[in-house]
C-alpha positions as CSV (number, residue, x, y, z in Angstrom):
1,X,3.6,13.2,-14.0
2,X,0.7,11.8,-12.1
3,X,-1.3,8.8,-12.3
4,X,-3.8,8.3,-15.2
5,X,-6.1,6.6,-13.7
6,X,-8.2,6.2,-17.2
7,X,-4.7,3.9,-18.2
8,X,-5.4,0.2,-16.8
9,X,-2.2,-1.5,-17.9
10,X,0.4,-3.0,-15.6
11,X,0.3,-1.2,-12.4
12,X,3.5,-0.7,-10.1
13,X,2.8,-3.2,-6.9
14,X,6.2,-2.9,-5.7
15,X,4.9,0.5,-4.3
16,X,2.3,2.1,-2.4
17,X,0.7,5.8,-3.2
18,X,-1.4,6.6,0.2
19,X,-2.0,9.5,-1.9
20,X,-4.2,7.4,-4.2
21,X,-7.9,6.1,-2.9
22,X,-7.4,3.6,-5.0
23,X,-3.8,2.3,-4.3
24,X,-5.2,2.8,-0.3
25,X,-8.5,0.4,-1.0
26,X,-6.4,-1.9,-3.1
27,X,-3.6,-2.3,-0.4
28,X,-5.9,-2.5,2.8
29,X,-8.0,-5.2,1.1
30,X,-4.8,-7.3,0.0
31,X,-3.3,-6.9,3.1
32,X,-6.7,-7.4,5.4
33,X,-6.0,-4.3,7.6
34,X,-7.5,-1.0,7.9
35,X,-6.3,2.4,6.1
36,X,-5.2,3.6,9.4
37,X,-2.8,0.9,10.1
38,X,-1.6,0.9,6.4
39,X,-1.0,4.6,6.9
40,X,1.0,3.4,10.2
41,X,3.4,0.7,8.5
42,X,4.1,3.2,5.4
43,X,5.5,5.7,7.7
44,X,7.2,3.1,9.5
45,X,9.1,1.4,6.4
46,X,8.1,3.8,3.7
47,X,6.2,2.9,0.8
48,X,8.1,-0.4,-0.3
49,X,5.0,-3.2,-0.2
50,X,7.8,-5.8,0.6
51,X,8.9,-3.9,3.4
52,X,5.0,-3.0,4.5
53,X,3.6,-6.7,4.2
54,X,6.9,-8.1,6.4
55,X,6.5,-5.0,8.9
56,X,2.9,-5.8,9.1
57,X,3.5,-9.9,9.6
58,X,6.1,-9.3,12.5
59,X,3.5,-7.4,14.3
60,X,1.1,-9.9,13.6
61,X,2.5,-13.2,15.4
């Protein structure tokens, strides 16, 4: 089943859908970096936004 995007409840943020613009704009702005490097640190550590935002911090300091 795919997203309604017409359905504004509770939305899933323990996951990220690069195959949603709006999951991709949502995550690059709470995370500060660009879709490219979003794109990078999902196919790194898949799409768990735990395992994104501490993949993205290591790289970072």
């Amino acid at each position: 089943m795919s997203d309604d995007t017409t359905n504004r409840g509770p939305q899933d943020r323990s996951r990220i859908a690069m195959g949603e613009d709006y999951e991709v704009r949502y995550w690059t702005a709470e995370l500060g970096v660009s879709a490219d490097e979003l794109r990078q640190a999902v196919d790194a550590v898949g799409n768990s936004a735990a395992a994104v935002r501490a993949h993205l911090n290591r790289g970072s300091h």
